[in-house]
C-alpha positions as CSV (number, residue, x, y, z in Angstrom):
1,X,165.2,80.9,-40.3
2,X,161.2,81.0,-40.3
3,X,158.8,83.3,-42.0
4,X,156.9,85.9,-39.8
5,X,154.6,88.1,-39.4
6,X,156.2,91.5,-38.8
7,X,155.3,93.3,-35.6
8,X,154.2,95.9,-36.8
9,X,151.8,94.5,-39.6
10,X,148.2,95.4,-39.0
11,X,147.0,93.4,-42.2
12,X,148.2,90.6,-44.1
13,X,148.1,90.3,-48.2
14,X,149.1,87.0,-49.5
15,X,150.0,87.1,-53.8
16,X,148.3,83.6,-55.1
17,X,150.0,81.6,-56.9
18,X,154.0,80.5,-55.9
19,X,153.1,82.0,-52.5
20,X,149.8,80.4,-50.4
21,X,149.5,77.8,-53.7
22,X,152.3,75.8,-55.3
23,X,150.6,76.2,-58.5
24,X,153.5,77.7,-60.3
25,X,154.5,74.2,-62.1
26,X,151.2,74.1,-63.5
27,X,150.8,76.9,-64.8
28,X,153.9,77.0,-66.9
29,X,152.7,73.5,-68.4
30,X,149.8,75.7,-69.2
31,X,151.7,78.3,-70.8
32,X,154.7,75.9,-72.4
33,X,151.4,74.0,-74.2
34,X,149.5,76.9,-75.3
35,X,152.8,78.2,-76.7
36,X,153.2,75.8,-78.3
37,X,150.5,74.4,-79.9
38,X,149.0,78.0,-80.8
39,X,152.4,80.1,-81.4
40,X,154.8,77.4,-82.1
41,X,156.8,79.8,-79.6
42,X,159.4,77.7,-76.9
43,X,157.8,79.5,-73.8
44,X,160.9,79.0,-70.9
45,X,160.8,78.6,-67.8
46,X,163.2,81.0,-67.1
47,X,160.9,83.7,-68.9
48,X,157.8,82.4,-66.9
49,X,159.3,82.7,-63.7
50,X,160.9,86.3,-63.9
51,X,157.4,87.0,-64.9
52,X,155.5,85.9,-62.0
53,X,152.8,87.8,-60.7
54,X,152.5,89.5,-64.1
55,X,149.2,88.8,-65.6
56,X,148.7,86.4,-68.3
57,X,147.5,89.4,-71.0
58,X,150.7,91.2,-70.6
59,X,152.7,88.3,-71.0
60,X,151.2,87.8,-74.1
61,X,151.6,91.2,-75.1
62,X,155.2,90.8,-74.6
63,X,155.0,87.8,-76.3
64,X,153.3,89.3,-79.3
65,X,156.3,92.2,-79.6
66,X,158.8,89.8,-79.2
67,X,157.8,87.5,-81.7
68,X,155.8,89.9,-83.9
69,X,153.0,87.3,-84.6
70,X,149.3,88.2,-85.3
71,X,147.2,87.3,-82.3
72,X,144.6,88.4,-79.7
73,X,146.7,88.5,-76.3
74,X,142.8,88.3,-74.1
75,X,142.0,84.9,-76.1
76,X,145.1,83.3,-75.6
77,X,145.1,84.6,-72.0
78,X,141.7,83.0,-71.5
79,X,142.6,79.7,-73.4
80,X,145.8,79.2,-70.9
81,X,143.6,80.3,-68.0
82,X,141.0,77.1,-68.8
83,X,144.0,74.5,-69.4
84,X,145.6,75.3,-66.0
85,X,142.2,74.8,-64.5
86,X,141.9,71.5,-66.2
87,X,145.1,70.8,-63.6
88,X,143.7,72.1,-60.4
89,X,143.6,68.4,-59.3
90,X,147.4,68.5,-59.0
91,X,147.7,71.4,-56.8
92,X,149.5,71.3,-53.2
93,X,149.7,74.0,-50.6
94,X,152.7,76.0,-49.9
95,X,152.8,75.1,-45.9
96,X,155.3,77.7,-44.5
97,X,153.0,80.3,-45.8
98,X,149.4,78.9,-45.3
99,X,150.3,78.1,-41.6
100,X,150.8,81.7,-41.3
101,X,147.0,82.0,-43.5
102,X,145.5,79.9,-40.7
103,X,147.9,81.2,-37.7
104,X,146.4,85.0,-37.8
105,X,142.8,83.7,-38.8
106,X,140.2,86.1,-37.3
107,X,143.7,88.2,-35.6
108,X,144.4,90.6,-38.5
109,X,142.3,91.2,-41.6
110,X,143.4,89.3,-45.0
111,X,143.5,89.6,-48.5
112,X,144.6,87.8,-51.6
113,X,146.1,90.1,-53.9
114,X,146.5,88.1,-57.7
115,X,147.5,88.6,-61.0
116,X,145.4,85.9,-61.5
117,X,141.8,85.8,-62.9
118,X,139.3,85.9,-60.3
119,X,137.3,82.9,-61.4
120,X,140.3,80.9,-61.8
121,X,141.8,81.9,-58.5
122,X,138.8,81.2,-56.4
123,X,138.3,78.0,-58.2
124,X,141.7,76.8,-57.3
125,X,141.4,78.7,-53.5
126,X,137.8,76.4,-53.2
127,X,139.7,73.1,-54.2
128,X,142.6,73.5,-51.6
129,X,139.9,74.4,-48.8
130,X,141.3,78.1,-48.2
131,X,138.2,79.7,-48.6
132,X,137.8,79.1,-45.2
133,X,140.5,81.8,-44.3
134,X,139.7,84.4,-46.8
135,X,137.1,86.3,-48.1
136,X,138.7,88.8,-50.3
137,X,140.8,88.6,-53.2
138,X,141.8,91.2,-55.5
139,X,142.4,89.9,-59.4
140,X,143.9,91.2,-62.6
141,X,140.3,92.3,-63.4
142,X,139.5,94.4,-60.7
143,X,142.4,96.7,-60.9
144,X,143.3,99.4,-63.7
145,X,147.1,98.5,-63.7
146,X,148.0,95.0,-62.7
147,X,151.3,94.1,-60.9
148,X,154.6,95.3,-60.8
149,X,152.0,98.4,-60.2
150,X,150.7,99.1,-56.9
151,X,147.2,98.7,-57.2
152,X,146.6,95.1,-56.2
153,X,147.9,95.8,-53.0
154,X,146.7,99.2,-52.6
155,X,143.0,98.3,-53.1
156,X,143.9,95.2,-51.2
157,X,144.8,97.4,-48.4
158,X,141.1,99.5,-48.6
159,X,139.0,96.6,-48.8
160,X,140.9,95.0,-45.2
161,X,140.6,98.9,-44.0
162,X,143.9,99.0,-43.4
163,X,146.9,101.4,-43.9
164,X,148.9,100.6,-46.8
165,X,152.3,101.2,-44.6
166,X,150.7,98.6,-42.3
167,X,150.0,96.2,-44.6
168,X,152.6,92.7,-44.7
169,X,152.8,91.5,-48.4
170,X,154.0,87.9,-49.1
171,X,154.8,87.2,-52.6
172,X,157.4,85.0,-55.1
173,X,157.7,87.3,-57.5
174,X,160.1,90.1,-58.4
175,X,157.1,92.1,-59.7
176,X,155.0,91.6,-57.1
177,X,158.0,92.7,-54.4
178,X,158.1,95.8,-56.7
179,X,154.5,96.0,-56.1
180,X,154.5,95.8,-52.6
181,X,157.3,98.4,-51.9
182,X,155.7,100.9,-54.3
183,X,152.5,100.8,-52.3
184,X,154.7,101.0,-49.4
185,X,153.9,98.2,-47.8
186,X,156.3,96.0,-45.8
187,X,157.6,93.2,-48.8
188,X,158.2,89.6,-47.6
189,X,159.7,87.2,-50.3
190,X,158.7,84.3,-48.9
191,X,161.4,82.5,-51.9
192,X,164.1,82.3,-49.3
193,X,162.0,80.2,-46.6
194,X,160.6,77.5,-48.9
195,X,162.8,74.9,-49.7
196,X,163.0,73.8,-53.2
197,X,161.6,76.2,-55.5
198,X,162.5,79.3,-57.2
């Protein structure tokens, strides 16, 4: 089994992180540290994981209800944000789905579409040399409602000028899948091609 480009696909949107970038390791040693040292809160992997794609202010959010401690969700966010850039050195590419990056390079417009911050992102996007295959990325900040909402990909979609219902997402994530078939785009969990991680 190998992962394609559907026929039909006019556009391609990649999700960030878990999906062109196996940074998903490092950022949850971002977020078990933080957790710990600030909240004194276990943060699990099995928590992080069913919340990838979701953007670090809404995790904390959640994190705030569940635990009902007193704390600013943004300046944690922003604190976890500049430890996993501290780890950018560690990062590795995702190949299955970075071939497919390069492969359609100049023969169907791209996007990144993130949860991410956009500084991070294109820091990390710089240091594994894929700024040579895109120019547009979509963050957290540029979007009213972050994913498992639609608007990501939908503004994604505009900026490559592109139908939404032509549009190919990758992603990792349950809530960016959600994502993707809200805006009605076709949704590729890329999970089941690469070996080895969730």
């Amino acid at each position: 089994m190998e992962l394609r480009v559907d026929p039909s696909a006019k556009g391609l949107i990649f999700d960030l992180d878990g999906t062109l970038l196996d940074s998903m390791p490092l950022h949850y040693l971002a977020w078990k540290e933080i957790c710990l040292e600030k909240l004194n809160y276990d943060f699990t992997e099995e928590f992080f994981y069913a919340h990838a794609g979701v953007s670090s202010d809404n995790i904390f959010k959640e994190i705030k209800e569940i635990t009902k401690l007193e704390f600013i969700p943004g300046d944690l966010a922003k604190q976890k944000e500049k430890l996993y850039e501290t780890k950018l050195d560690q990062l590795t590419l995702i190949e299955p789905v970075v071939d497919i990056a390069i492969a359609y390079h100049n023969k169907l417009p791209k996007a990144i579409g993130t949860g991410s911050p956009s500084e991070g992102s294109w820091m990390a996007i710089r240091a594994m040399g894929l700024d040579k295959y895109f120019d547009i990325l979509v963050s957290k900040e540029d979007v009213p409602n972050p994913k498992p909402a639609p608007d990501t990909f939908l503004r994604c979609a505009e900026l490559i000028g592109v139908d939404p219902e032509d549009c190919q997402v990758f992603e990792d994530g349950d809530p960016g899948l959600q994502a993707a078939r809200t805006a009605g785009m076709i949704a590729t969990d890329i999970r089941p091609f690469v070996n080895g991680r969730k």
